[in-house]
Structures are given as structure tokens and as C-alpha cells.
N, C-alpha and C positions, 0 to 999 in steps of 0.2 A: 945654458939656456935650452938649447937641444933635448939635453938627457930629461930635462924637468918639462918642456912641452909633449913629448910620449908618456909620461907620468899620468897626461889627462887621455890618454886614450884610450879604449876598448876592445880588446883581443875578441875573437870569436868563442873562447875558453871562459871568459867571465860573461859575456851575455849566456852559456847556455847555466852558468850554475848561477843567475838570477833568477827571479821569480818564477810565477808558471804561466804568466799570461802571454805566448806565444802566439805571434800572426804568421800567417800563410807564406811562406816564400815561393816565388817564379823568377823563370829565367831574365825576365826583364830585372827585379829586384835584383839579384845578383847582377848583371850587370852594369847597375847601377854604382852596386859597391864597390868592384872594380874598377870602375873613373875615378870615383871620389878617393880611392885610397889612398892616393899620394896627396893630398889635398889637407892636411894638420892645419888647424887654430893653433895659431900666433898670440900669446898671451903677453903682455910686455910688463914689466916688472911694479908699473905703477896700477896696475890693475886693469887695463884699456887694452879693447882686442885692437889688434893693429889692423888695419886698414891695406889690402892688396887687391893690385885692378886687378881685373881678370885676366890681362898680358900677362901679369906676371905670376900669377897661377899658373896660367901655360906652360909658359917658361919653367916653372919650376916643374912641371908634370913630366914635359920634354927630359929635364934633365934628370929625372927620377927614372923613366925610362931606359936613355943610354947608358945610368949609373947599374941598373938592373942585368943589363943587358951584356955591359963588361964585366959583373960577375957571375957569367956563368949561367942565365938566370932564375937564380935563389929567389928571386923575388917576384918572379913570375905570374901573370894573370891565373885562377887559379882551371885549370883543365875541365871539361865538363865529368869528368868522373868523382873529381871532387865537390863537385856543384850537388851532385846527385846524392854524396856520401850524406851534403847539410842537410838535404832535405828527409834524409834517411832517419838521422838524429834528430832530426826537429819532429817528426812524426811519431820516437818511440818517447820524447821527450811530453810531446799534447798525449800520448798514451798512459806513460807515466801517471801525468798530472789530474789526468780523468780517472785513474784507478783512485788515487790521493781523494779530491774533492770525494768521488762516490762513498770510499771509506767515510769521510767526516761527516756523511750526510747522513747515512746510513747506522753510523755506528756512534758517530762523537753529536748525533740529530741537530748537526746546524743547518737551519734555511738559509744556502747559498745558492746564489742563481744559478743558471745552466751554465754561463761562461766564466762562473767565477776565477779567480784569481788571487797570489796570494793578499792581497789585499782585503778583500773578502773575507779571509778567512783572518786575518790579526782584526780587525772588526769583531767579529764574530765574538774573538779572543778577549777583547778588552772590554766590551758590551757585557758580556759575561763577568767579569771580574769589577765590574761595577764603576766602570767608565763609563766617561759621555764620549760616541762619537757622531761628531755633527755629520751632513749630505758631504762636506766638499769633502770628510776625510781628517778635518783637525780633530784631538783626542785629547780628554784633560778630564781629572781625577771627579767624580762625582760630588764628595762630600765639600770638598775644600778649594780653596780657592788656587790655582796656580801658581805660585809665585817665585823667585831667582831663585837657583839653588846654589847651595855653601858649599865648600870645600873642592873636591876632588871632582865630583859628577856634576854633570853639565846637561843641561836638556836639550834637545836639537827636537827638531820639527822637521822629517820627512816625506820624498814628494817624488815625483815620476822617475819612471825606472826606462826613460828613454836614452837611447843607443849613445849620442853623446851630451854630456851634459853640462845644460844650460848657462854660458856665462854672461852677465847683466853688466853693463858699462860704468852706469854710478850705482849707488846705493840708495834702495829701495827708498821710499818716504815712509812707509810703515810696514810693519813684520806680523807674521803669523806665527810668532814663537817666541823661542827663549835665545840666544847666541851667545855664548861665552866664548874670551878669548882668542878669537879671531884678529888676526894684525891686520886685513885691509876687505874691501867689499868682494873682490876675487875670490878669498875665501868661503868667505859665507857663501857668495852666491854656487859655489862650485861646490860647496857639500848643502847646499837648500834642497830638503826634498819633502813634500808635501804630504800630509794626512795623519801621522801616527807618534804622538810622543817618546821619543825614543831616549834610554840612557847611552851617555859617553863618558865613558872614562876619560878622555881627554881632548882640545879642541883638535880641529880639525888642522893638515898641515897641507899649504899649496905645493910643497914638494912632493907629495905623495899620490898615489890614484884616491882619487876620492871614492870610486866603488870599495875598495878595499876596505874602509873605515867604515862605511855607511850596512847598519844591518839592514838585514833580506824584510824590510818592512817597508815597504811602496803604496802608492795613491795613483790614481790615474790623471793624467792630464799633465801637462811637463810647462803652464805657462810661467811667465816673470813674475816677480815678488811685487811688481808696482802694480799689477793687472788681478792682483788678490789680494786684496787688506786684511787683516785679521781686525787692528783696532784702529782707529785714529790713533797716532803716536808718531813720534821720530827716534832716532837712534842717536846715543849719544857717545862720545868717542873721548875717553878718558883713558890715558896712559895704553894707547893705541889697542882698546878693547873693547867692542864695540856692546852694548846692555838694551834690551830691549822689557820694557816691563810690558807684563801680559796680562790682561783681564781677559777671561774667557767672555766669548757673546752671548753664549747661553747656557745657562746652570740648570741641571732638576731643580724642580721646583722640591722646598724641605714642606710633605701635608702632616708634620706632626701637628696634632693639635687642632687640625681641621675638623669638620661634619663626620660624622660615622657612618657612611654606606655599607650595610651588608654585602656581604660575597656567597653568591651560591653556583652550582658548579651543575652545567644540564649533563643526566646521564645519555647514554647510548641510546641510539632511536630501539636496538631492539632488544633492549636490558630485559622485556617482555615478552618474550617469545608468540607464534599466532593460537599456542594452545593455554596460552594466559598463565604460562609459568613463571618464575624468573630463572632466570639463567644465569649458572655459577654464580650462585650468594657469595659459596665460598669468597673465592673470586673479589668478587663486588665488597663483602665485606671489609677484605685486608685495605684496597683499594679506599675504600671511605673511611677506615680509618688513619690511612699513612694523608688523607684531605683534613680529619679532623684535626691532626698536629698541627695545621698551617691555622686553625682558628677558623677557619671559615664557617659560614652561618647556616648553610643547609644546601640542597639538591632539587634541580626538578627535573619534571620528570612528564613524559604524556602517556595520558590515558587514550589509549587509541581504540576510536567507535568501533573500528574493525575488527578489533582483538574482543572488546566486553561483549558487544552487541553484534558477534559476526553470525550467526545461524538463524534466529530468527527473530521478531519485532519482540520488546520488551522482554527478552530475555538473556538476562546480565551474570556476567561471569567476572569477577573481580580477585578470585583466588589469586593470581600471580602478583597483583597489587597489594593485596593484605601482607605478604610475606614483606615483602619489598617497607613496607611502611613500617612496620614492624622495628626491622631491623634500620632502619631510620630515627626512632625512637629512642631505640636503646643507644646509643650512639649520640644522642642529646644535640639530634641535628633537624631544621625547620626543613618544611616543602613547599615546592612551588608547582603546584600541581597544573599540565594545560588538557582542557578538555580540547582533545584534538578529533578534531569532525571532516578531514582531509584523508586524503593518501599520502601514504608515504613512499616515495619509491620516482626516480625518472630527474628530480630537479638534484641542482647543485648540493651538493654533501651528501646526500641521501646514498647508506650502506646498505639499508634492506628494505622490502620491499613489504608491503602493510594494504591493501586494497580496502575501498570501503568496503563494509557487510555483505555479503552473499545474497541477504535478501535482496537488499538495495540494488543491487550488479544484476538479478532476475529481473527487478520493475524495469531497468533502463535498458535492458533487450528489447523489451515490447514498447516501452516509452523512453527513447534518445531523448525526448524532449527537457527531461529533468535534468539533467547537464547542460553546462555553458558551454554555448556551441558560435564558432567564429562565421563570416561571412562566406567563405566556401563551405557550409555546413560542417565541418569535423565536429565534432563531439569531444569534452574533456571530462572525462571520468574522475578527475582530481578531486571535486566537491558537488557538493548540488549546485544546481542554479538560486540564485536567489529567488527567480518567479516563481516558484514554488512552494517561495515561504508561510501562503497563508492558501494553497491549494492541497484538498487533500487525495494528494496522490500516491504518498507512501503509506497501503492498505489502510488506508480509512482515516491517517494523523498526516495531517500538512506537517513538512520540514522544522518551523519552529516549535511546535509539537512533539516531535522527534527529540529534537536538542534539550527540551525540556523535562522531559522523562528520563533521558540520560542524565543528565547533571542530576535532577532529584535522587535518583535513584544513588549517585556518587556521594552523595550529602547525608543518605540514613545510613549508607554502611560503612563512610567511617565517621560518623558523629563522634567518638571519641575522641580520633583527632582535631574535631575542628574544636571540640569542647577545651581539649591542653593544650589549645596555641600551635599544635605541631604543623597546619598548615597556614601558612601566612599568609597566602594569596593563590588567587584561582584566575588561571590565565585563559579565555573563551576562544574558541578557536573559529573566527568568523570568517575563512576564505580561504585559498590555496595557500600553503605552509602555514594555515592558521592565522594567515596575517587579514585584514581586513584590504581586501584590493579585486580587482577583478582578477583572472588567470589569461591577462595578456599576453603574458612571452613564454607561453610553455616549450620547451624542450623540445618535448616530444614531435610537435606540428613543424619543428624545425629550426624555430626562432634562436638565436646567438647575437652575445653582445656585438655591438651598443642598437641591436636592433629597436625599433621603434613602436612594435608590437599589434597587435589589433583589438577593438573592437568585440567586446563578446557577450552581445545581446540579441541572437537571432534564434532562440531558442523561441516554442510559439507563446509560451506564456512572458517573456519579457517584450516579446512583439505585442502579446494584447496590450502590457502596461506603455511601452509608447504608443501605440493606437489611440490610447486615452486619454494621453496627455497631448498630443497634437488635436484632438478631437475638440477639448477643453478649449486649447490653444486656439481653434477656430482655425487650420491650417490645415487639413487630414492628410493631405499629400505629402507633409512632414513626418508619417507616419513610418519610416525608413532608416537605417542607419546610411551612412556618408558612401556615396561608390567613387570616391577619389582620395578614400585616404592611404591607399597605398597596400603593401603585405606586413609580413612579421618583420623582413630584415630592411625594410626600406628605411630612408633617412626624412626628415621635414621635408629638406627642399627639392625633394622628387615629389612628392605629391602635392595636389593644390590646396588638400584640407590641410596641411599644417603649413605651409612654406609662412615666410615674411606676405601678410597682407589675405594669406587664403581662407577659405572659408570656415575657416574653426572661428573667426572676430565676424562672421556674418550673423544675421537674424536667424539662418537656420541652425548655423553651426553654434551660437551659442543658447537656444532652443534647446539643442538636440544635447549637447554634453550637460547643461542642468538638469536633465531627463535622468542623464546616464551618471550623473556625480550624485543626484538624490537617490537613486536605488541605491547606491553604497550604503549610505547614511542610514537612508530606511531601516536596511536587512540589521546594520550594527545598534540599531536603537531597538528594534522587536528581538533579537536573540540578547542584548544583553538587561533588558527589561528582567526578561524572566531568570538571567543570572541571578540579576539583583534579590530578586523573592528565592531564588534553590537558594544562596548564599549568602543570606542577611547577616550581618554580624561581619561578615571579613571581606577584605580586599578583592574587588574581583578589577581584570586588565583585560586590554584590549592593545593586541599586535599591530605596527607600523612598520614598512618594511620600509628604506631610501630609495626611490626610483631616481636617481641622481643626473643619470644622462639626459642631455640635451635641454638642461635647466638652464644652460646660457643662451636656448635661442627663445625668442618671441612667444613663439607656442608652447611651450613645454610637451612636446610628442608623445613622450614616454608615459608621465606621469598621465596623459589625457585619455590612453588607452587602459589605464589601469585603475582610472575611475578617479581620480584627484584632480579635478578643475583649476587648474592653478598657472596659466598662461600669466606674461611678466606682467600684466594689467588687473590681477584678480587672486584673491589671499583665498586657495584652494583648499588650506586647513582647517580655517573658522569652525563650518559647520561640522567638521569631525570633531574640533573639540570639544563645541559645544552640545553636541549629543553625547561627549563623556562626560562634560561636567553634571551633563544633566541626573544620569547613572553614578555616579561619585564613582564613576572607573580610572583607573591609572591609566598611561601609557608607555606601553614597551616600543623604544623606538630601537630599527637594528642597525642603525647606521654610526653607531659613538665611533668606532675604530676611523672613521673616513679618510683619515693621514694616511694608514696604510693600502689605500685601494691603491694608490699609485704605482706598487709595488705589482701591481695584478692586472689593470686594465689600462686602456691608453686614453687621457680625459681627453689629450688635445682634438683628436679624431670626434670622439662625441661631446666635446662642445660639453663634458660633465663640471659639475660642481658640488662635491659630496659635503663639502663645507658649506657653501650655502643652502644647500636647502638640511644640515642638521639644524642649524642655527634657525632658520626658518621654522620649522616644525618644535624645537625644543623651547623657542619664544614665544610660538602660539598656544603651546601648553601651559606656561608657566603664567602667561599672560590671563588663562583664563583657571589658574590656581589649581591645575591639573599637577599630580605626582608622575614623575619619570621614570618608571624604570628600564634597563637598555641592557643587551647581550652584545655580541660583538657576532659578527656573522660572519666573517675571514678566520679562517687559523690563526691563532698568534702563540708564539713562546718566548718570543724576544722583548727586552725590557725598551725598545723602542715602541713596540706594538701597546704594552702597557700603559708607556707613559702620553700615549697618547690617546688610550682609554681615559686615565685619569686624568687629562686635561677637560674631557670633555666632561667628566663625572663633576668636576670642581673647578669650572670654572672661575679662573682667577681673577679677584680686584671683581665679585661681581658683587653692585651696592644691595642686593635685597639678600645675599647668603645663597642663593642659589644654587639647588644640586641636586645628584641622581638619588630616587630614593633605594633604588637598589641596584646591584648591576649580576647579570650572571654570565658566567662562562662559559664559550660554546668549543669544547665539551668533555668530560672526561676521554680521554684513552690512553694508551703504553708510552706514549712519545711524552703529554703532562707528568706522568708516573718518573718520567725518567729524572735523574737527579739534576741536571743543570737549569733541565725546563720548572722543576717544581720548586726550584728554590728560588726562579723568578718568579714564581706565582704565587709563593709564599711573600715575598716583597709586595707585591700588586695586593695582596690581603692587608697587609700593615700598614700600608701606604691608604689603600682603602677605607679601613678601620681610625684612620687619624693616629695610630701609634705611631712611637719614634724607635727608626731604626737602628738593627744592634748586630752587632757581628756580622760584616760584611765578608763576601768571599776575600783570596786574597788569587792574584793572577797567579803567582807558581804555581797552583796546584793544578790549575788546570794548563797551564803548557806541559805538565809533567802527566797527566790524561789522554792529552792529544800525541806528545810524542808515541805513547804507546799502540796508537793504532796504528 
């Protein structure tokens, strides 16, 4: 009983050639382990740990001690020079293990966190090879159902990779896996280890170390079998071997046969260089064609004012676009062209740097005013201000005047393409990233999430238009924006205009943001007006960006500085849809991906809801018979990140058929190019498309990939 109770323990030699997710050791830790070492689990033959007072632990500590001590002591506490060796080891071990991840990241392009682990990375491993794995870690075959397996191989379900492991008194009520041939619940529970379907060639034996048996595939978290269910079920114990049948709890969903969404793929913000070239066709060529093998439907792409119209008023340089469309064509691929009336350069993803026109950047030396400028007066050079939209201050043509001579002008010189279908749709760029919103939380001014942003209407023409509307109002002292809403990074309930009860639900405060949520509306109903007339005949959209934080309190903070009236008493989308329905414009919304923000920002802190407010916004469109289409504004290459685009693309069991009319991808570069990522993407297209899939990877090839890095 002896020799087989050391059988379950753990030398210092098998912890370091386990996994790589190593914690810190200190002198108190170590001393720690030093008490407990004489201190072994008593395992008793019927499966029950036995039961010792703490007397006689003592006792037996005592007598581990003088038994040490009379020989010589071999078995001695272990010296501080050895103490020091572990931590020596343990430091070239996390050194190790960070050379490892960096290679995988780098070279094998998995997104793995910063701390990852080997966990992590068999994740990575099976997600690739066309497994599902769920949050807690269980792992089971995409296509087909999991179910007992015959003969010789046996499926086990692995799980924490802690120091000593876990033994369970009875036998669990239900399982997260498969168990063959196990004689009593001690066994199972003592090779139970969480997260990763693993093969075995033969059950597991309680005379043996169960690390020994158990491969280097770990999960985190080391709780009991009763305190994590896989299904409802019990175990049944036939000729002392214990069967657990498994339904997995969530399948991919199979979209053959579904709706046809298009896939198009947005290129590089500066595939256009500032002298209106393109930049390596070559290049770009190979690139769109190794896109055209996945079947995808076309490319967009922005036309940026700064690049056509950078020198001076109405005069257009389109040469680097003509090339660029060109070879688009021949290639037998659609465009999604955005008339981008912004800067490029300062916010999130943005690689280069694109400034409005020259001319434009002289007017606003001498007039700051044409910029949206916050309540410490800054100035943001990102777009024009709205109040400008019908003043004529850019040399003799008001702003939408401006916008309209560009688009015209985009529309006679490639008339050929709009004539052969080659472009499908024409995306207007109505605000900062061309999304239609205020430029609340610029970067630049400081603002970081889940900041709550400001307010940017003190420019002196959006000041005359509230003057006029409190004037109207019969209130002219309402003629102000709020001096208690707070700064960029403040939260609701530090200031008194958003907290529970503050003045955003008063008479001024809801005054003052119907003021500030109708200039939105305005400016998107006068610029896409005259879309409609430059591009009669085809699709013209209008950008939705998710301001998702702080949608669980009262106020909605976030969204009320950015110009979307939508506090939890007031439906702030209506009037945006219905000034699209009234244009027959689409809607590009960029929040489909929303499952994966969790991955990137912390919702509990901002009180976010990326889910509720898509479902929010994509029922107001749909409600008012508006077309979706949606990008994804996160990086994604993983077939999680996908599958949860196409949840949102094709919503399931929905009664009216409901779905994206197109979706694009944000965005070409060398990391899609690469082959594990693009044959997810090639998936995400057929999946897309409603075909059924065919030739799935198979996992050797890629453990036989990664061993090589």
C-alpha cells in the first residue's frame, strides 16, 4: 500500500517537464513545501481518502523527522543554496517558455495571450484542425457527433495540471467526457483532467503515477467532476467499468444551404499612396488572386478626399484608382468603393497617415472654426464640422457642396464600372472613420477606453445652430452645452449630467441632446441626399460604428456623446433608420464580431453590452426593412472569431429569414496571406456563401508544422 500511495505523488523532476505555465516561487513557498512534505494522501483500497486528525499528522511528521535524522539526513529540509538553484530553473524554464509562445506567434501566427500556456496553444492546435473548443476548455470533433469509442482507444477528457491531483470521494453525478475501463471512481477521478480530448491507448491504472500516463495537454482550473457538468447523465457500472455517453453542448452550426452573403475583403488604408499611385500592383495582384481561389466576391477599398482632391478645390486626380480598378476587373471581382471624407492617421488600426486636403488644412489656420471642437476648445482636424454643412466657407462651396462635386466627379470617371456591375455599392463617409457619429473619444485629446467621451459642438457655427434652437425653444439661456458632464475619461457616475437621476432625464438635458442627436441625422440626411442623385441606380450605405460601453447604465454616456440619443427610456436608433429608409441606404454596422471584444476590453469595469446594443441596432434596421451590411472592426483569423461573425450574419431559428446582406473583412495583410489563417477564411467564405464543406484540415499536419519551429 505504501509503494502504491508514492505512485500518486509528484517529484520536483515531473513538475518542471510539465507544461509551461509556471508561477513565481518565494522563500515562504518553499517553505511551505518543506512542512507538507512528509504529509502523503492516504488512499484506501475502496476508493475513500482516509480520514487523519491533525494529532496524527504530527505524529507522523515527528516521526518522519527522527526517521530522517537517523539516517544521516538523506532526507533533509532542503538548504537555501538549493532553494535558490529552483528558482534558478524555474526562471530559465518561464525564459524558455517565452522564447516557445514568441516563436508560435511570430512564426506559427497564433493569437496567444501574453501569458499563455501550454493550453493555449493545443487550443490553438485543435481550433485549427477543425475542432470545437468551448471557454471552459472541453474539445470535440466539429463535424460529427462524439460518441464511445471501439476497440483498443479510449477517449479521456483532460484537466488541471496542479501540483497534486485531485481525488473525489464518490463518483461524480455526471461527466465531461468519455471513461472507459476504469475499475473504481479513484481511478477516474485521479487521471480526470479537464479541457482537451485526448487519445489513450489504454485505461488508466491506480497503481501507477497518473502524470506518467496523462499527455502534456492541460486546462486550467483543477475543480471536482460534481462542480462542472458537461451533460445531465449518470454513470453506469457494468462488469466494473464505468460508460459515460456524451452529447457535446454545443455543435457548429452546419450553414450549408443557408442565405448567400457575399464576402469582400477591405484593402490596406494606403494600397493608394498620397501621390494617387498604387503601390505594388505587382504585389497586390498575386495577393487578390491567391483571395480569388477562396471564391470571394470582391474588395473595397477608400477613395480618400485627401489623396484625389489634396492640392486644390475641384481638382481630381484619380489616376492610382483607375489602375487599382482596372486590375479588379480583370480578375472578375466586385467593389465596394467608400467615399472617405475623414483623416486617416491617430485612431485604432490606422498604419498611415492621409490628412484632409491642403487646401482645406490653409482655410482652418485662419478659421479653427470648421472643425469639431470640444468644450476646452481643442480643435479636431479629423473632419469638418457639421455646422458647416450649408455655410459657405470652403472658398465659396459649403461642405455638402464639396462632398457633392467629389462623389460626381467619382461617378463620370468610372461610369464604365458602374455601367458592368463592377461596383456594387458606394459607402458615404459621413464622420470621423467615416462612420456617421460625433468624434467624441479622439485619441489624440487623450481619451482611452471605456472612457465616456465629450460633447463636440462649441464650434461657433454649431453654437449659432443651438442659439436657435433654444431661441425657438423660448429658453435662450439653454443656449450652452452641459458644464457638468465631466471630461474624456470620466465615468457616468462622477458627473451629475449622466449619473442615475442627473440631468441628461431633465428638461434641459433632454432639450439639449435632441439638439445634439438631430444635427446627426441632419448632416446624414443632406450628404446622403445628394449621394442618392451622384449614384442613382446602385447601392449607396451609411457607416454604424458600436459605442457599446456603459449601455448597462441608465444613461447611456458613451453613446450620448457621440451623438445617439438612446438613454434605457428612448429607442436612439429610430430616427437614424428612418432617414436611411428614407435614402434606400444600407447599413454598415461594425460591431458583428461583439463575442470577441471580451478578448480585448474589460466589459465588467464599463458596465458594456456589445450584444445588446448589436441586436439593438440590427432589429431597428431590419424592423424598418433596412439592408445590413457589417465588417468586423477587431482582427480576427481564428475560426472562433468567425464563427461568431456568422452567428451574427445568420441568425439562427430567425421567423422572417433574416440576414447580413453582405459582410466584409477588415482587412487584407501577410498574417490572412498566411496559410493556416487563409484556410480559415476560406471556411468563413463557404460557410458564408451557404456551400457545404469539403476537405477539412486533418491535425497531423499541423503538429508536424509547429514541431518544426
Amino acid at each position: 500500500m505504501a509503494t502504491e500511495i508514492q505512485k500518486f505523488g509528484t517529484s520536483e523532476e515531473d513538475d518542471e517537464e510539465m507544461g509551461m505555465d509556471v508561477k513565481e516561487e518565494d522563500d515562504d513557498e518553499d517553505d511551505d513545501e518543506d512542512k507538507n512534505i512528509s504529509t502523503p494522501t492516504m488512499v484506501g483500497v475502496d476508493g475513500r481518502i482516509a480520514a487523519t486528525s491533525s494529532s496524527n499528522r504530527l505524529q507522523h511528521h515527528h516521526q518522519f523527522q527522527e526517521q530522517s535524522a537517523s539516517q544521516g539526513g538523506a532526507r533533509r529540509c532542503r538548504p537555501l543554496e538549493e532553494k535558490e538553484r529552483t528558482k534558478i530553473r524555474e526562471r530559465q524554464r518561464r525564459a524558455i517558455t517565452a522564447k516557445i509562445l514568441a516563436g508560435l506567434r511570430r512564426h506559427g501566427n497564433y493569437n496567444l495571450r501574453v501569458r499563455a500556456d501550454i493550453n493555449d496553444v493545443i487550443a490553438a492546435l485543435a481550433r485549427e484542425a477543425g475542432w470545437v473548443v468551448l471557454p471552459d476548455g472541453t474539445t470535440f470533433p466539429s463535424r460529427s457527433q462524439v460518441t464511445r469509442p471501439t476497440g483498443g482507444m479510449s477517449t479521456t477528457v483532460v484537466t488541471s495540471s496542479s501540483s497534486h491531483m485531485p481525488l473525489q470521494q464518490t463518483p461524480p453525478a455526471s461527466l465531461r467526457g468519455i471513461s472507459s475501463g476504469f475499475r473504481s471512481s479513484v481511478e477516474f477521478n485521479a487521471c480526470r483532467m479537464k479541457g482537451v480530448l485526448a487519445p489513450s491507448s489504454s485505461p488508466y491504472d491506480v497503481s501507477s503515477n497518473a502524470r506518467s500516463h496523462t499527455p502534456a495537454m492541460v486546462g486550467d482550473g483543477g475543480e471536482g467532476t460534481e462542480n462542472h457538468p458537461f451533460i445531465g447523465g449518470s454513470i453506469d457500472s457494468v462488469d466494473n467499468k464505468q460508460l459515460a455517453d456524451i452529447t457535446p453542448k454545443l455543435q457548429e452550426r452546419d450553414f450549408a444551404g443557408t442565405p448567400y452573403v457575399p464576402v469582400y475583403v477591405m484593402l490596406p488604408l494606403g494600397v493608394i499612396n498620397m501621390k494617387c499611385e498604387l503601390v505594388d500592383p505587382d504585389g497586390l495582384l498575386k495577393q487578390l488572386k491567391v483571395l480569388k481561389s477562396s471564391n470571394l466576391d470582391g474588395v473595397m477599398v477608400d477613395c480618400w478626399w485627401g489623396v484625389v482632391e489634396a492640392h486644390a478645390p475641384l481638382e481630381y486626380n484619380w489616376n492610382g484608382y483607375k489602375r487599382l480598378f482596372q486590375i479588379v476587373r480583370e480578375l472578375k471581382l466586385k467593389l465596394q468603393v467608400v467615399m472617405s471624407f475623414h483623416e486617416c492617421g491617430g485612431n485604432v488600426g490606422d498604419d498611415v497617415c492621409i490628412p484632409l486636403p491642403h487646401w482645406v488644412a490653409e482655410i482652418g489656420r485662419s478659421n479653427p472654426d470648421i472643425f469639431f471642437t470640444d468644450r476646452e476648445g481643442r480643435r479636431n482636424p479629423e473632419c469638418l464640422s457639421w455646422g458647416i454643412d450649408k455655410e459657405r466657407v470652403l472658398r465659396g462651396r459649403t461642405a455638402v457642396e464639396v462632398y457633392f462635386d467629389y462623389m460626381r466627379s467619382f461617378r463620370v470617371e468610372f461610369d464604365e464600372f458602374f455601367e458592368d456591375g463592377i461596383i456594387s455599392m458606394i459607402e458615404v463617409g459621413l464622420g470621423p472613420c467615416g462612420e456617421l457619429r460625433f468624434p467624441s473619444n479622439p485619441v489624440k485629446h487623450g481619451w482611452r477606453y471605456p472612457g465616456i467621451g465629450e460633447f463636440q459642438c462649441y464650434d461657433q457655427y454649431l453654437l449659432k445652430s443651438l442659439r436657435k434652437a433654444a431661441e425657438a425653444r423660448g429658453h435662450s439661456f439653454w443656449a450652452r452645452g452641459p458644464d457638468n458632464a465631466g471630461s474624456y475619461n470620466s465615468e457616468p457616475h462622477e458627473t451629475g449630467f449622466f449619473c442615475d437621476g442627473g440631468d441628461y432625464d431633465g428638461y434641459y438635458g433632454r432639450f439639449f441632446l435632441s439638439w445634439y442627436s438631430q444635427v446627426l441625422v441632419d448632416h446624414g440626411d443632406r450628404v446622403l441626399s445628394l449621394a442618392k442623385l451622384a449614384f442613382e441606380g446602385t447601392c449607396i450605405a451609411a457607416k454604424l460604428s458600436g459605442i457599446h460601453w456603459w449601455y448597462k447604465t441608465a444613461s447611456h454616456a458613451a453613446e450620448l456623446t457621440a451623438g445617439f440619443y438612446n438613454p434605457c427610456n428612448r429607442d436612439g436608433y429610430a430616427a437614424t433608420m428612418a432617414m436611411l429608409k428614407k435614402h434606400g441606404a444600407a447599413l454598415n454596422f461594425t460591431c458583428a464580431e461583439s463575442g470577441m471584444l471580451e478578448q480585448h476590453v474589460d466589459f465588467s469595469e464599463a458596465l458594456a453590452d456589445p450584444e445588446g446594443l448589436a441586436w439593438q441596432v440590427m432589429n431597428a434596421a431590419w424592423d424598418a426593412c433596412i439592408p445590413i451590411a457589417s465588417e468586423n472592426s477587431l482582427p480576427c483569423h481564428d475560426r472562433d472569431g468567425y464563427n461568431n461573425i456568422l452567428e451574427k450574419a445568420k441568425p439562427l431559428n430567425d421567423p422572417d429569414g433574416r440576414h447580413f446582406s453582405a459582410f466584409t473583412y477588415l482587412r487584407l495583410s501577410p498574417l490572412l496571406m498566411e496559410r493556416h489563417s487563409f484556410v480559415e477564411f476560406e471556411r468563413l467564405v463557404k460557410r458564408m456563401h451557404g456551400a457545404e464543406e469539403r476537405n477539412s484540415k486533418q491535425p497531423w499536419s499541423l503538429l508536424t508544422r509547429v514541431t518544426k519551429i
